[in-house]
C-alpha positions in Angstrom: 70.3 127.4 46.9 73.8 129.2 47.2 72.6 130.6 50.4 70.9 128.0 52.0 74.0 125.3 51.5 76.3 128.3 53.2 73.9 128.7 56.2 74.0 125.0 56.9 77.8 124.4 56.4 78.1 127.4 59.0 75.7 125.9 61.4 77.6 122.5 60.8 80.8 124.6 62.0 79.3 125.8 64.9 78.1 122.7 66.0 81.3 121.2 65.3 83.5 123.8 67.1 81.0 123.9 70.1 81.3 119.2 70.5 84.8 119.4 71.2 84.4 122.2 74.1 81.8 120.4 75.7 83.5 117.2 75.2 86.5 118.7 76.9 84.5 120.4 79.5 82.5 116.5 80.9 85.8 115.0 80.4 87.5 117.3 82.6 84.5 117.0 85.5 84.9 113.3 85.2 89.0 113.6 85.6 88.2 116.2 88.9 85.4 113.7 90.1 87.6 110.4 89.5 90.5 112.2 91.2 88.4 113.2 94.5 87.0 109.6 94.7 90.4 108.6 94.8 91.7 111.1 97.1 88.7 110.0 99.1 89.7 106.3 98.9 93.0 106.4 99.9 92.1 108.7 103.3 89.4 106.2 103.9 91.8 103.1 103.6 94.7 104.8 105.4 93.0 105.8 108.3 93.3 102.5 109.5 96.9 102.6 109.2 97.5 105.5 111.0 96.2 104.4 113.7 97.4 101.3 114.4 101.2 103.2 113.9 100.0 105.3 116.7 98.7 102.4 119.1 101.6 100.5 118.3 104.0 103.8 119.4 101.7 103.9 122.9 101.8 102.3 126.4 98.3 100.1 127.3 97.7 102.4 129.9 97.4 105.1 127.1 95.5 103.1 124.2 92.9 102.1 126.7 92.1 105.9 127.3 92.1 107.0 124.3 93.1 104.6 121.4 92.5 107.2 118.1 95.2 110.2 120.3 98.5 110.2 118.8 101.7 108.5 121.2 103.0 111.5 123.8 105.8 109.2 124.2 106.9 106.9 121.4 107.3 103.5 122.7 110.0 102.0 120.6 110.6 98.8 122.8 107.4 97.6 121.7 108.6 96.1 118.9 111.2 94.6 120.3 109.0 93.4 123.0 106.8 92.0 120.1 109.8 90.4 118.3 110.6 88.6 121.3 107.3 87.2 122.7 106.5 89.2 125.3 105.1 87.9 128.5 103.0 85.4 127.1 103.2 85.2 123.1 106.0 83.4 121.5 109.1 85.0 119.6 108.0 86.8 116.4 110.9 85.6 114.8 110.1 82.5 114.5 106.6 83.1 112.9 108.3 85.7 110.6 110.5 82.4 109.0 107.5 80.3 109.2 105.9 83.0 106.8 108.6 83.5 104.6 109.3 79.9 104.3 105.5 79.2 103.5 104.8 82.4 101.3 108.1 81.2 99.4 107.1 77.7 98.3 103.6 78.7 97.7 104.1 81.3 95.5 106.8 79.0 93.4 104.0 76.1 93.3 101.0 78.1 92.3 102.6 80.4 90.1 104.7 77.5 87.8 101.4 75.3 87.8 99.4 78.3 86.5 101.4 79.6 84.3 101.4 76.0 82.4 97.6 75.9 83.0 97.0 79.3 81.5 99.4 79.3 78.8 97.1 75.4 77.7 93.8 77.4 78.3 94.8 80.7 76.4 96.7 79.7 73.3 95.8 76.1 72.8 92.8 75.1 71.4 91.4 71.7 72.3 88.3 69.6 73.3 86.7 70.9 76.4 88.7 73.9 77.0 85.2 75.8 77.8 84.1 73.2 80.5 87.5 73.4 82.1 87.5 77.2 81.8 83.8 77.0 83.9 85.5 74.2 86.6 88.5 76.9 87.4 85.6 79.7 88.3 83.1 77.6 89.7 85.8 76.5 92.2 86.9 80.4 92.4 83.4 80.9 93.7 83.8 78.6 96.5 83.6 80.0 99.9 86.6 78.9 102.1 85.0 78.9 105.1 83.0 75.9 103.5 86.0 73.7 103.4 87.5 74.7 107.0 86.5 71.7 108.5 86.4 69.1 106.1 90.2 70.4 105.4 90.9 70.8 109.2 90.0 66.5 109.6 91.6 65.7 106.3 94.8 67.1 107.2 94.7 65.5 110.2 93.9 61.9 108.8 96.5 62.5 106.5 99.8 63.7 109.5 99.6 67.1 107.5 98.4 69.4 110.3 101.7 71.4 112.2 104.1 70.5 108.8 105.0 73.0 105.9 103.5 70.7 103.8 100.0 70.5 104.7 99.7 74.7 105.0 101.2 74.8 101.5 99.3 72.2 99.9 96.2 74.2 101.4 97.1 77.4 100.2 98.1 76.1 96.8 94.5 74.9 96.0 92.6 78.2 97.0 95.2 80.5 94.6 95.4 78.0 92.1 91.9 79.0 90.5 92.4 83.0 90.5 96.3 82.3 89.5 94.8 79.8 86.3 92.2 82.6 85.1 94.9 85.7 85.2 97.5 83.8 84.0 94.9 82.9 80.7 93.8 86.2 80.2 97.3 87.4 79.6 98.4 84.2 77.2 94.8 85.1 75.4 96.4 88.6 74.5 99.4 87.3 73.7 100.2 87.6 69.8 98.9 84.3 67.9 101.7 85.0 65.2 104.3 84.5 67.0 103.2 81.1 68.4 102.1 79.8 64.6 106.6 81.3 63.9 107.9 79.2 66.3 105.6 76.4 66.0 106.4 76.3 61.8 110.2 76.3 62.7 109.3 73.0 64.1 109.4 73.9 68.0 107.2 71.7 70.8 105.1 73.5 72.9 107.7 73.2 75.9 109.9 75.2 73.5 107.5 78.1 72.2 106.4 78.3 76.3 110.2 78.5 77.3 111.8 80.5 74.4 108.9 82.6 72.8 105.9 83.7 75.3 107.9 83.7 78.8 110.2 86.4 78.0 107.5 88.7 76.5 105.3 87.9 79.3 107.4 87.8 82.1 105.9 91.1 83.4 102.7 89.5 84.2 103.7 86.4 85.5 105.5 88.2 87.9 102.7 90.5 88.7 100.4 87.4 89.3 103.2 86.0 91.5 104.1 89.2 93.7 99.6 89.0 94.0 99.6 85.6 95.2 102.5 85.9 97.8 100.8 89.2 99.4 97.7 87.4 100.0 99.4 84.1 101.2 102.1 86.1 103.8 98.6 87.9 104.7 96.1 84.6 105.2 95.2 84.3 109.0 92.2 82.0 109.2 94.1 78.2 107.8 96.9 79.5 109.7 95.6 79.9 113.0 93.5 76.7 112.6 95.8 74.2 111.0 98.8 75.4 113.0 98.5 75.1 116.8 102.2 74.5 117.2 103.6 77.8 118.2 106.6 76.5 116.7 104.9 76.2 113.3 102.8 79.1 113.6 102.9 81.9 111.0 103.1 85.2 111.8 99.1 86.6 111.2 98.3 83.8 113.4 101.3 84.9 116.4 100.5 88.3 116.6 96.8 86.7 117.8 98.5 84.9 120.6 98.9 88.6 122.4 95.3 88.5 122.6 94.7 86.2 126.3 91.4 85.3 127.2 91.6 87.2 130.1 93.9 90.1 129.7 95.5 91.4 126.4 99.1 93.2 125.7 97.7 95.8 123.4 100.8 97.6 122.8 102.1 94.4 121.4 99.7 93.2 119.8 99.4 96.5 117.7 103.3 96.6 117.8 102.9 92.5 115.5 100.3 93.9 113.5 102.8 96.7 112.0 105.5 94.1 112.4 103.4 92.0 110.2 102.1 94.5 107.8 105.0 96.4 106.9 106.6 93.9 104.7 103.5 93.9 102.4 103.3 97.6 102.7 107.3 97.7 101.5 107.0 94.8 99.2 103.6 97.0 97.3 105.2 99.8 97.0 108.8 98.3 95.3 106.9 96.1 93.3 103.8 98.0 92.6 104.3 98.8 88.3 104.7 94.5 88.2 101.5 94.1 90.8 99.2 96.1 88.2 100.6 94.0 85.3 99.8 90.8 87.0 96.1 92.6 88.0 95.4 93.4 84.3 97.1 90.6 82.7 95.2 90.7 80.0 95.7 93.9 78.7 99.4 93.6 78.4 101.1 92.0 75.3 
């Protein structure tokens, strides 16, 4: 009996000292595999990248013959040349305050309007919180190229089309949905204690929004809001439709207007496009530690 319980306690060792090594052994495979997926990724999406910082460093003459070579010469003055219009675009400057003025009050509107909505969908409980919750992604699943038109004659019943207004009212609908169901999952994480505290001590819910659950979650909110304004400063096709003024035009939708029908200034129009994606690129990588935080809101207590 002796014998028989030692022979099985020593196989249970063995079996227990060998779990560990083999669980070490897949888990480390699956680290190397995620890690050269990843590698693999990033290659993949910066090859893109690279070569419209080479095209936009060339002559036309050069990224006609051979568009993926790298600049023999770096053109600098293309950017200039982009900044100011060139021959027949209009000044980038312009567009670049049209963008910021637009991204600006977007990003304010959407973000304080979903940050209410998500804080009465995640920590109050009421009647028809369910059917609102399936509204916000039913209108999340709506495609936008759907609404183009019926937008593009609304707006224009309305005087909206060409004005600040009508761009930001546009863009405010399509990121309020995503906004509203990010901003819920983080105030569903957020500690139910702490609410039921301040709410005892005899504060309204304006109170416990303002004093209690904004500074804990300002991380997120920020995240959500830094989200929201690279997609907005990015958006091209409510831009380019909605605003035909040149004048009004932001800057995705410029950079276009290198493009002719007939004949196309490639080394500005390449030269806009970095113009136009640097900022984002800058603005990522500052502010990338807040942009995760509003991606997994509701992870984060």
């Amino acid at each position: 009996m002796t014998s028989a319980l030692e022979r099985d306690e020593a196989v249970a060792t063995r079996v227990t000292r060998r779990t560990p090594t083999h669980s070490g052994r897949g888990a480390r495979i699956g680290r190397l595999v995620g890690t050269i997926a990843m590698v693999l990724c990033a290659a993949l999406t910066a090859v893109p990248l690279l070569l419209l910082a080479a095209n936009a460093l060339k002559t036309n003459a050069q990224i006609v013959s051979n568009p993926i070579a790298p600049p023999v010469v770096p053109q600098l003055g293309n950017f200039s040349d982009a900044w100011q219009g060139g021959a027949f675009g209009d000044p980038l400057s312009v567009s670049f305050a049209n963008s910021v003025i637009v991204t600006v009050l977007t990003t304010i509107v959407v973000t304080v309007l979903a940050a209410l909505a998500g804080y009465a969908l995640g920590t109050i409980r009421f009647r028809g919180e369910g059917l609102v919750t399936q509204t916000v992604l039913v209108l999340l699943a709506i495609p936008v190229q759907a609404t183009l038109i019926p937008i593009f004659d609304q707006l224009g019943n309305w005087g909206l089309r060409n004005t600040y207004l009508g761009i930001v009212l546009v863009y405010v609908a399509f990121w309020m949905p995503f906004s509203i169901l990010l901003m819920r999952a983080a105030f569903r994480g957020f500690p139910v204690e702490l609410l039921e505290a301040a709410r005892v001590d005899g504060a309204g819910e304006a109170r416990v929004l303002r004093a209690v659950v904004l500074p804990i979650l300002k991380g997120p909110i920020a995240g959500v809001a830094i989200v929201n304004a690279i997609g907005i400063w990015s958006e091209l096709l409510f831009s380019y439709v909605l605003l035909t003024d040149p004048s009004m035009r932001t800057l995705p939708a410029a950079v276009i207007a290198f493009q002719g029908v007939f004949t196309t200034d490639y080394r500005l129009l390449y030269a806009g496009l970095l113009i136009s994606v640097l900022p984002v690129l800058i603005f990522y990588g500052a502010l990338s530690r807040l942009i995760r935080k509003g991606v997994s809101a509701g992870s984060f207590r």
